[in-house]
C-alpha positions in Angstrom: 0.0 0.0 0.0 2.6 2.3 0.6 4.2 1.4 -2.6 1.5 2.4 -4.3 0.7 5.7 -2.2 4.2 6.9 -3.3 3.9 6.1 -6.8 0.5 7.9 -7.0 2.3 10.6 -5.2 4.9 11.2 -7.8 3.1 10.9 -10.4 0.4 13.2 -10.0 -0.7 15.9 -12.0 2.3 16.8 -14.1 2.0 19.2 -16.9 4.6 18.6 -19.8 5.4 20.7 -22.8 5.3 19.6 -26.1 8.5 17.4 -27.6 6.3 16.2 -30.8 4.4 18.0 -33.5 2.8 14.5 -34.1 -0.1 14.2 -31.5 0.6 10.2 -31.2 4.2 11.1 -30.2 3.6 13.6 -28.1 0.8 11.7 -25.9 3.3 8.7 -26.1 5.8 10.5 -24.8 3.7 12.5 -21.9 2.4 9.3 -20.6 5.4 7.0 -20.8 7.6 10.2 -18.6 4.4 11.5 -16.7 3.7 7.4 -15.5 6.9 6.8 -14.5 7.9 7.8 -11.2 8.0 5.4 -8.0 9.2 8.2 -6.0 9.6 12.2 -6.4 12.1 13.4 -7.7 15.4 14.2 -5.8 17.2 17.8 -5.9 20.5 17.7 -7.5 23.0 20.2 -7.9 26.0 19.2 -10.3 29.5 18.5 -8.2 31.4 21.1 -6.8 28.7 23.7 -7.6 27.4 25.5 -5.1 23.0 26.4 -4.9 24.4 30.0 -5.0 26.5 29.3 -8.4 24.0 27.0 -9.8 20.8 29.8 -9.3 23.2 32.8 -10.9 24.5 30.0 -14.0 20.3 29.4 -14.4 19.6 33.1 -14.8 22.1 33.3 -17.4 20.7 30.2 -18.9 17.6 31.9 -19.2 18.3 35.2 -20.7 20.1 33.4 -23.6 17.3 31.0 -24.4 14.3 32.2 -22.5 12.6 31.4 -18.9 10.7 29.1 -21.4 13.5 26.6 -22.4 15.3 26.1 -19.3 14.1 24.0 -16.6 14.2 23.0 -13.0 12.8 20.9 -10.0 9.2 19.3 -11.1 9.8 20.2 -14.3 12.8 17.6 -14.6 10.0 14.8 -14.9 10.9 13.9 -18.5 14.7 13.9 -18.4 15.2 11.0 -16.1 15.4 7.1 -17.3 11.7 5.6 -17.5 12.6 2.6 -16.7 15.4 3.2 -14.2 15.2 0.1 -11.7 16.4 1.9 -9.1 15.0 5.0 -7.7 16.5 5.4 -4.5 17.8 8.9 -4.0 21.2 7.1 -3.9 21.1 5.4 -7.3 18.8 7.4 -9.7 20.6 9.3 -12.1 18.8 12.6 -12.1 20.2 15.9 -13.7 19.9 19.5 -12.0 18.7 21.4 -14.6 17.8 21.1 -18.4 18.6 23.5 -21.3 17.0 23.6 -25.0 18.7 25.5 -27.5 17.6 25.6 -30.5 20.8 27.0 -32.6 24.7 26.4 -32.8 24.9 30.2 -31.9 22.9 29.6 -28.9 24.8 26.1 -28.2 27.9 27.9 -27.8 26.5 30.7 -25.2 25.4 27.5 -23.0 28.7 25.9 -23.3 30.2 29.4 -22.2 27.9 29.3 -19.3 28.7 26.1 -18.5 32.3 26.7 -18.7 32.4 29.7 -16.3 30.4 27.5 -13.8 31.9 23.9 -14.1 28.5 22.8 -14.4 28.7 19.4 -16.2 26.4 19.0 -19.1 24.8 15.6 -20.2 23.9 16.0 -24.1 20.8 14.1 -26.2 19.1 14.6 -29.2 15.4 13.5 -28.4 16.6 11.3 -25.3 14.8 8.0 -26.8 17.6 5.7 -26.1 14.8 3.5 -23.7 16.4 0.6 -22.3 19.8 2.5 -21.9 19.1 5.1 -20.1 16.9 7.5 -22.1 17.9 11.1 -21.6 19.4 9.9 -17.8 22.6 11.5 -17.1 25.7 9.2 -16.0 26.8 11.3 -13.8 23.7 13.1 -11.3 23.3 17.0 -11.0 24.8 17.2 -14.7 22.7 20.0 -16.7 20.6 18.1 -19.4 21.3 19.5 -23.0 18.2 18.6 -25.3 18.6 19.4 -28.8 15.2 18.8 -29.4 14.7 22.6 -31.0 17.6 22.2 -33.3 15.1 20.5 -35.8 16.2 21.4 -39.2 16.0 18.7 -42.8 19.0 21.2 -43.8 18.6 19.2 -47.5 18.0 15.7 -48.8 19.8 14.8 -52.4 17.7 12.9 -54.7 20.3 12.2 -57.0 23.0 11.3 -54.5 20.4 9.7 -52.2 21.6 11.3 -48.8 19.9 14.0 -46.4 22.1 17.1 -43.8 19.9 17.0 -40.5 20.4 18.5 -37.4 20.0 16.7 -34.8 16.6 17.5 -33.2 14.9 15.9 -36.8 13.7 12.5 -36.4 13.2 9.8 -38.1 9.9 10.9 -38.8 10.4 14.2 -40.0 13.0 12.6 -42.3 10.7 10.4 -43.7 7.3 13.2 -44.0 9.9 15.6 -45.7 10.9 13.0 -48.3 6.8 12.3 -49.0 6.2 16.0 -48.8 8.8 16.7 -51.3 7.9 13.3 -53.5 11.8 12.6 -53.3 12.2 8.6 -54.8 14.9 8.3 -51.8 13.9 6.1 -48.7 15.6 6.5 -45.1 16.5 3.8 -43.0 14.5 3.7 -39.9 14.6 2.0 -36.8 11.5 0.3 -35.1 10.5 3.2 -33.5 10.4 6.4 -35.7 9.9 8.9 -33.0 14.4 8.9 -32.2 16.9 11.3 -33.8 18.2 10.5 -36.9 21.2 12.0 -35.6 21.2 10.7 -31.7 20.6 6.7 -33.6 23.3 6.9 -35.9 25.9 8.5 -33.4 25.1 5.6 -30.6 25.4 3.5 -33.6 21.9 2.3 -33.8 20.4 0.5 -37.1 17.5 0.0 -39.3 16.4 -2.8 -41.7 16.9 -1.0 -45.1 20.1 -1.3 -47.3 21.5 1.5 -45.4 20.8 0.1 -41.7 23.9 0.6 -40.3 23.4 4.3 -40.2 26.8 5.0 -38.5 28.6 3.4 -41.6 26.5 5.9 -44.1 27.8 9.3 -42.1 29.6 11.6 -44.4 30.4 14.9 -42.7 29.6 16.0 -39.6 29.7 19.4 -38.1 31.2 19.2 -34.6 30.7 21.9 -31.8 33.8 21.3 -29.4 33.4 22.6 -25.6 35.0 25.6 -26.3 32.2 26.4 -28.8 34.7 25.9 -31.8 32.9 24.4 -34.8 34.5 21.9 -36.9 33.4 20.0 -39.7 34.8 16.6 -41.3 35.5 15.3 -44.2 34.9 17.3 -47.6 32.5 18.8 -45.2 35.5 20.6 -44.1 35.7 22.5 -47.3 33.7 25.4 -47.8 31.7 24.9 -50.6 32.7 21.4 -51.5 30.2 19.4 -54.2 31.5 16.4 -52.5 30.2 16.9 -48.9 28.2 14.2 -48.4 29.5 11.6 -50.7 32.0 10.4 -49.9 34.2 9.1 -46.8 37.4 8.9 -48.4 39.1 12.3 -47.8 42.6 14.1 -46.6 44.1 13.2 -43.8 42.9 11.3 -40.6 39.2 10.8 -40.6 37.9 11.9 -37.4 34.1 10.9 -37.7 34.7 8.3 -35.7 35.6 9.9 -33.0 32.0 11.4 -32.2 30.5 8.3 -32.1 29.0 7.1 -28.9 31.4 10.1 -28.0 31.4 12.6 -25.2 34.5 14.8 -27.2 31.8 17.3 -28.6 28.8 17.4 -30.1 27.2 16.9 -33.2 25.0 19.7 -34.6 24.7 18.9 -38.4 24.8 15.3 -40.7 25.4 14.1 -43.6 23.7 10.6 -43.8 23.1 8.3 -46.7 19.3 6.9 -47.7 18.5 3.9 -50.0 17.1 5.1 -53.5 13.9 4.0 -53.9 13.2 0.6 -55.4 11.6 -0.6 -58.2 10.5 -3.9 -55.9 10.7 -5.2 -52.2 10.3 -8.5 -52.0 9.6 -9.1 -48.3 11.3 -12.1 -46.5 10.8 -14.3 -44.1 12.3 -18.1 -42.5 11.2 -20.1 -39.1 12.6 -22.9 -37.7 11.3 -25.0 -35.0 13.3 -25.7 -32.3 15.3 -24.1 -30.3 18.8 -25.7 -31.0 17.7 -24.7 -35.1 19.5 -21.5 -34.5 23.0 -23.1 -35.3 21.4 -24.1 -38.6 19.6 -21.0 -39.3 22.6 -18.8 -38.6 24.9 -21.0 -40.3 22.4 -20.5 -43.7 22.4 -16.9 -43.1 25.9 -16.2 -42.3 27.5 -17.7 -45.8 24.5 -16.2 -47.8 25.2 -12.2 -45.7 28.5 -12.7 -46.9 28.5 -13.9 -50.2 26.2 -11.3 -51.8 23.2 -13.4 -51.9 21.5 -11.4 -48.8 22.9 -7.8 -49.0 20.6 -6.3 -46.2 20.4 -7.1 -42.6 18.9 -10.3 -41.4 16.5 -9.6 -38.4 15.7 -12.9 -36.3 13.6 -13.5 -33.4 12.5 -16.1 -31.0 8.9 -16.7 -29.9 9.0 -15.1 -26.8 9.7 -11.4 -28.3 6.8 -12.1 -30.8 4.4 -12.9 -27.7 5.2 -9.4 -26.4 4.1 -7.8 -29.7 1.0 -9.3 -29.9 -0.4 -10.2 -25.5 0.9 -10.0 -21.9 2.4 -12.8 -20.4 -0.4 -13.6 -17.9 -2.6 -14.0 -21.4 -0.2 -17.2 -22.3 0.8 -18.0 -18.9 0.4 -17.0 -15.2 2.4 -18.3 -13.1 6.2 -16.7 -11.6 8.0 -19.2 -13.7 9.4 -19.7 -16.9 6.9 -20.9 -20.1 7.5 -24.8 -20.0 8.9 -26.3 -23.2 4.8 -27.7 -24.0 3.3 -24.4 -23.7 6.1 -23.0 -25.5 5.4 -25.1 -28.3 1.3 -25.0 -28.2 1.9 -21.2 -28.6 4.4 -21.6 -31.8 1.4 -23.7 -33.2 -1.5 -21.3 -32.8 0.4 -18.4 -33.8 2.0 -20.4 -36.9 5.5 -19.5 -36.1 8.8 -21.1 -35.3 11.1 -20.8 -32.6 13.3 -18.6 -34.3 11.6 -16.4 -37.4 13.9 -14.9 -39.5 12.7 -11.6 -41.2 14.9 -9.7 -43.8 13.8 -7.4 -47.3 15.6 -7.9 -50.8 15.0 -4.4 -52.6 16.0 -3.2 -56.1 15.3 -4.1 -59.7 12.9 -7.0 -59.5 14.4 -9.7 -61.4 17.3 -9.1 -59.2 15.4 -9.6 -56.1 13.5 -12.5 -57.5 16.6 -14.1 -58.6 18.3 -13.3 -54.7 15.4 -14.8 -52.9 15.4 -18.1 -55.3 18.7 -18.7 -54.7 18.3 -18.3 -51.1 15.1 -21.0 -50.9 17.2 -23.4 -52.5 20.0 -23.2 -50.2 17.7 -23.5 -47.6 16.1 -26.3 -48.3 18.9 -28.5 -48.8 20.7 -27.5 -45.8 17.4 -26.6 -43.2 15.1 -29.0 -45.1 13.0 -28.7 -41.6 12.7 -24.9 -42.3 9.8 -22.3 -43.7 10.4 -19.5 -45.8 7.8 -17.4 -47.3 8.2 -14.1 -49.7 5.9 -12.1 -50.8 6.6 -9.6 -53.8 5.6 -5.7 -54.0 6.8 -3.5 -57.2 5.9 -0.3 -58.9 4.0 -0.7 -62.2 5.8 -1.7 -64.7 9.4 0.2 -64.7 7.9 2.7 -62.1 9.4 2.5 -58.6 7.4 0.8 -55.6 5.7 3.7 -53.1 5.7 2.6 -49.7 2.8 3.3 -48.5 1.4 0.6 -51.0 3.0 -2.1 -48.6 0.6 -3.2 -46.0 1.4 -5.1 -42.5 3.0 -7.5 -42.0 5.2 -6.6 -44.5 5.7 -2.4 -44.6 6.2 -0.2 -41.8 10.2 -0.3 -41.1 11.2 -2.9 -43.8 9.8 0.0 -46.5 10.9 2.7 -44.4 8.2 4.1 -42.9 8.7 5.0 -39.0 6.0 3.8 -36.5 5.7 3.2 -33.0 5.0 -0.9 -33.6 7.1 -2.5 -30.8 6.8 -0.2 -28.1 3.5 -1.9 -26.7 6.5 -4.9 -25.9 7.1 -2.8 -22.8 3.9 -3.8 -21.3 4.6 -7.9 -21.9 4.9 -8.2 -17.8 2.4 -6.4 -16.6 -0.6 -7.7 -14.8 -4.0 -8.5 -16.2 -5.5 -5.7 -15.2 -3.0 -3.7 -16.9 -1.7 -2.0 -13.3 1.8 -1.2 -12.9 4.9 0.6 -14.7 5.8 -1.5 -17.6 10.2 -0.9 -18.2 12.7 -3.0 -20.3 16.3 -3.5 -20.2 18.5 -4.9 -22.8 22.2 -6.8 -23.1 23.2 -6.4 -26.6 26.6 -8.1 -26.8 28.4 -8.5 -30.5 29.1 -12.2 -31.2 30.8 -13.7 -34.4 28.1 -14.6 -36.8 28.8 -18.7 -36.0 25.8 -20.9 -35.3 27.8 -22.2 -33.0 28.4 -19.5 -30.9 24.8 -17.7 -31.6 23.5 -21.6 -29.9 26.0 -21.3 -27.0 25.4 -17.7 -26.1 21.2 -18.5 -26.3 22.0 -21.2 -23.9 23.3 -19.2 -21.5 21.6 -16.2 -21.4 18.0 -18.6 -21.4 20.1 -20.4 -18.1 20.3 -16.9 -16.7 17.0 -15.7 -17.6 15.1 -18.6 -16.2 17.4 -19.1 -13.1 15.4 -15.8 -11.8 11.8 -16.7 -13.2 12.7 -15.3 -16.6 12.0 -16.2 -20.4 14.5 -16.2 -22.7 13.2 -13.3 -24.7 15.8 -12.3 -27.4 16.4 -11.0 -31.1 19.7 -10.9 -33.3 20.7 -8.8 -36.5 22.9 -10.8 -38.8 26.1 -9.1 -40.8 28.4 -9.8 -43.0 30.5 -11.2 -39.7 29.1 -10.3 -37.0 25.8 -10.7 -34.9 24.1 -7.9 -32.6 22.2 -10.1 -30.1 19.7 -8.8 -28.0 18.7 -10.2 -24.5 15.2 -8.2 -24.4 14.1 -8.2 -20.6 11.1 -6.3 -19.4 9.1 -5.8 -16.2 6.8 -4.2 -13.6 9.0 -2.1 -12.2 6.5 -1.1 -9.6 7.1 -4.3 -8.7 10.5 -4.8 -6.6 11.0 -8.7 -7.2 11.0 -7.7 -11.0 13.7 -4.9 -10.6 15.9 -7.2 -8.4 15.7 -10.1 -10.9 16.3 -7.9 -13.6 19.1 -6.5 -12.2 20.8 -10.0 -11.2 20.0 -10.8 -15.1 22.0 -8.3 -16.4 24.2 -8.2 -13.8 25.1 -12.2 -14.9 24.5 -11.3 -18.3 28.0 -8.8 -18.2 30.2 -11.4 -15.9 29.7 -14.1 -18.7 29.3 -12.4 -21.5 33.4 -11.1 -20.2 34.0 -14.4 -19.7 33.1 -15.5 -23.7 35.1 -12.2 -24.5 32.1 -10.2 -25.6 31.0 -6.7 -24.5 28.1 -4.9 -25.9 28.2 -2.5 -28.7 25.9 -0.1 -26.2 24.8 -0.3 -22.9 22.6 1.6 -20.2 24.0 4.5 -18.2 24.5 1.9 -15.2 26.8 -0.3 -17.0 29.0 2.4 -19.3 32.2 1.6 -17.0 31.7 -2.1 -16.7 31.6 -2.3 -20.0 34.0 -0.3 -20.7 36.4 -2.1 -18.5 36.3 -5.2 -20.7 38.4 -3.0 -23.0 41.6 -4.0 -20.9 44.6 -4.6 -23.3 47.9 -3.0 -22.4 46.5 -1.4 -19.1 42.9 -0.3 -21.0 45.2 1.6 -23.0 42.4 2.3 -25.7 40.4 4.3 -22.4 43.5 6.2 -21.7 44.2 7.0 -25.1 40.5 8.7 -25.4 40.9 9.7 -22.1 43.8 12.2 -23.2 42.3 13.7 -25.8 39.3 14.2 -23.5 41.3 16.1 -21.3 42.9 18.3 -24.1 39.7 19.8 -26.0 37.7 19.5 -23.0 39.8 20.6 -19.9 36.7 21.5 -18.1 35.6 18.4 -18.7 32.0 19.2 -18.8 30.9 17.1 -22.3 29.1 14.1 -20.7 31.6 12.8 -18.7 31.6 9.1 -18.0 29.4 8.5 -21.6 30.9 5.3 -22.8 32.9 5.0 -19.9 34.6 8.0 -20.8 35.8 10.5 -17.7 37.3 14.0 -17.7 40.0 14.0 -15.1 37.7 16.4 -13.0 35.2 13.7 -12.2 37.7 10.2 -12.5 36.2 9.6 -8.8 33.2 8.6 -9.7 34.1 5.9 -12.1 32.3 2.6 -11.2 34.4 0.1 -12.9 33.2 -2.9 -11.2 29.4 -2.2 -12.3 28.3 -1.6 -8.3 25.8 1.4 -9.2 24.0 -1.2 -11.0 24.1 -3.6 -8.0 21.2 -2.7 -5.8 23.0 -4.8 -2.8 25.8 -2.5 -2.8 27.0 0.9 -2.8 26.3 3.7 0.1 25.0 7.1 -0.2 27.6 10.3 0.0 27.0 14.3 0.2 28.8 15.8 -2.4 28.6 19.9 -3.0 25.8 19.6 -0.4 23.8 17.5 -2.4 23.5 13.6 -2.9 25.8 12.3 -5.5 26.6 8.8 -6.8 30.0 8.6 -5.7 30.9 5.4 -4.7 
């Protein structure tokens, strides 16, 4: 009962401003911040500052950007993590402050502000990174910097197929600009179109289009450093230059890279590469059985990836992740345990699926596509005889290219382009029947070789972990040419503390043996950034040191994000958490730092 006074407490009557011009978005958003809270919200002020310093720094904030676009206290609601699974006042990463700019000019006067005060500053786009933190700073009583405002299409190129976005524009606005315009280019999307274009591809997030690794289609970014020096890369670099977004061979060292998951400065303007619209699509899928079928399945997928046969990333599932999209749990099975093997199995039946369903698109001429997705059913069914696969074909009249929006569901909606909101109601998978609760999820998203073998072994364990604490194995993978992005998808009440404990003993086991395999994750929540980061150990984590320098030269302050990616500015090294014990809820104590709570361990 008293749970549930205090979650009442915190949550009630919140008023929001609007992030989203789409209504859907903008309730969505509202409801998943707004519904959030266990407890209220903590005071913060960032380290070292004092409340004296902090109130003169948030005047100044205010006459550069208006009482309007900088806030405090209350209004804080929507820049901590949604589904943070712990929100003791000693483990919830909550910022002091938050600050919208909405130009580069007006970037750099907050960054001067920021400088004079030491005020650390934790930077996102449109703070949609659910699962890893959303718009959560690593380090509490940082200012949040939301680039929401800077929402520019600066130009999409029809002929060269790329578009220049700030980093406020997200995939949605991407995509209605290219339908507003009737430009035959498509952009990769993610399966939720309400991120950044710019916040995905930096964090190196993906799509299912030709161009789904979006960080691998950057050419030329414009960079403002902490000093509020702008610099671009690439031909970008050149005033002028024709060649600006086409190409990523240039002179000199290539420093994209280096703003990537990056807290060295921060991106204001991209150049990113979209797939020219297709004459077909011919939409793909493949299902296997049983569970050990994943070796086989990967094996078929891996050789075909690599080969040319499959040019686009191959997107599998397993049954439990499909259950979320379509039910709750409690609809397929009540009880605190894991599915048994016979249910498991009544459920593949009624639904008509495998174990594992395989989902990928073949897009371009349509002989070409037809000729692809033949070759691929024949090497299937001589070497996973036991398997499924299906294809359906969608094309433009004639020579005319295929629209979209002429590709219905099942088959549309991410494969084609086109952002939606179509897994989010996943979140809710654990809740109870009567829908009561605070749905979260969490994910460990190691990179594994792409080897049946080792896909099978790492399934096995996580599903030992998983259903040691009352869990399902509930998981997805995106095949490469040689590599796998696997994705152990675990969600929960988390107004419910047996859930947050067993999630956090899940992930918790999911880090110590994923080290032991020799994996880490290609991105992980807030709590983990330094675990992670510690797996990155040869030559005395040289790599860390080495970024670690270069840190400390262009941003002395160190007020870019520190401890993103496990990342730390020399002014705040204490409060690196190498051994992963802020995401331990049996661990850790409570410290005043700068009179107010900190997370120093």
């Amino acid at each position: 009962m008293a749970q549930v006074q205090a979650t009442e407490q915190a949550q009630e009557a919140l008023s929001l401003p609007i992030r989203y011009t789409d209504p859907e978005y903008n309730s969505t958003h509202h409801k998943l911040f707004a519904k959030s809270l266990i407890r209220p919200l903590e005071i913060f002020l960032p380290p070292g500052v004092t409340q004296a310093n902090f109130d003169t720094a948030i005047d100044k904030f205010k006459e550069t950007l208006g009482h309007e676009y900088v806030y405090v206290g209350n209004a804080l609601t929507e820049y901590i993590d949604p589904y943070e699974l712990q929100e003791k006042p000693s483990r919830r990463k909550v910022p002091s402050g938050a600050v919208c700019p909405a130009t580069v000019s007006e970037l750099q006067s907050v960054l001067k502000i920021a400088n004079e005060f030491k005020i650390p500053v934790w930077t996102f786009s449109r703070g949609k990174n659910l699962g890893y933190g959303g718009p959560a700073p690593r380090l509490s009583g940082s200012l949040a910097l939301d680039l929401h405002r800077m929402n520019k299409v600066i130009e999409v190129n029809e002929e060269y197929s790329y578009a220049v976005v700030e980093p406020g524009v997200t995939f949605t606005d991407l995509y209605d600009y290219c339908r507003l315009h009737k430009l035959r280019v498509w952009p990769s999307v993610p399966s939720l179109g309400w991120g950044s274009v710019v916040g995905n591809t930096v964090d190196r997030g993906t799509g299912f289009l030709p161009t789904a690794t979006h960080h691998q289609h950057v050419a030329g970014l414009e960079i403002v450093l902490a000093d509020g020096d702008v610099v671009r890369t690439g031909h970008f670099a050149q005033d002028g230059s024709p060649s600006a977004h086409l190409t990523k061979f240039t002179f000199g060292p290539s420093i994209e890279g280096l703003f990537m998951q990056s807290n060295l400065g921060i991106v204001t303007k991209m150049g990113i590469w979209l797939t020219p619209q297709p004459q077909a699509y011919l939409s793909c899928g493949f299902s296997m059985d049983n569970f050990e079928d994943v070796e086989t399945m990967v094996d078929i997928f891996d050789k075909m990836r690599r080969n040319g046969t499959l040019p686009n990333t191959v997107y599998i599932s397993n049954i439990v992740e499909w259950l979320g999209m379509v039910g709750k749990r409690v609809d397929y099975w009540d009880k605190d345990e894991p599915i048994p093997d016979w249910r498991v199995r009544e459920l593949q039946k009624k639904l008509n699926m495998g174990y594992w369903n395989a989902k990928f698109g073949l897009y371009g001429p349509k002989a070409v596509v037809q000729a692809q997705y033949d070759e691929f059913k024949r090497v299937a069914a001589t070497k996973a005889p036991k398997g499924r696969a299906y294809g359906e074909m969608f094309s433009g009249d004639g020579d005319d290219l295929l629209e979209a929006t002429n590709v219905g569901e099942p088959h549309g909606g991410p494969f084609v382009g086109v952002p939606t909101l179509w897994s989010l109601p996943m979140v809710n998978y654990r809740l109870p029947k009567d829908g009561k609760g605070i749905a979260g999820h969490a994910d460990y998203s190691p990179v594994l070789p792409s080897s049946g073998k080792a896909i099978l072994e790492w399934a096995r364990i996580s599903k030992a972990i998983s259903e040691k604490h009352g869990w399902d194995l509930c998981c997805d993978f995106f095949m490469h040419e040689r590599h796998v992005i696997f994705v152990n998808f675990v969600t929960f009440n988390k107004a419910n503390p047996e859930h947050c404990q067993a999630i956090s003993s899940i992930l918790a086991e999911c880090y110590r043996e994923g080290r032991k395999s020799g994996y880490s994750t290609y991105r992980t929540h807030i709590n983990f950034m330094d675990l992670n980061a510690d797996s990155y150990d040869f030559n005395n984590h040289a790599y860390r040191r080495f970024v670690e320098k270069i840190k400390n030269a262009v941003d002395p302050n160190g007020i870019l994000s520190p401890g993103k990616q496990g990342i730390w500015p020399e002014t705040y090294q204490e409060f690196r958490d190498p051994k992963g014990k802020l995401a331990d809820p049996s661990t850790g104590t409570d410290t005043v730092s700068g009179g107010a709570l900190s997370h120093k361990l």
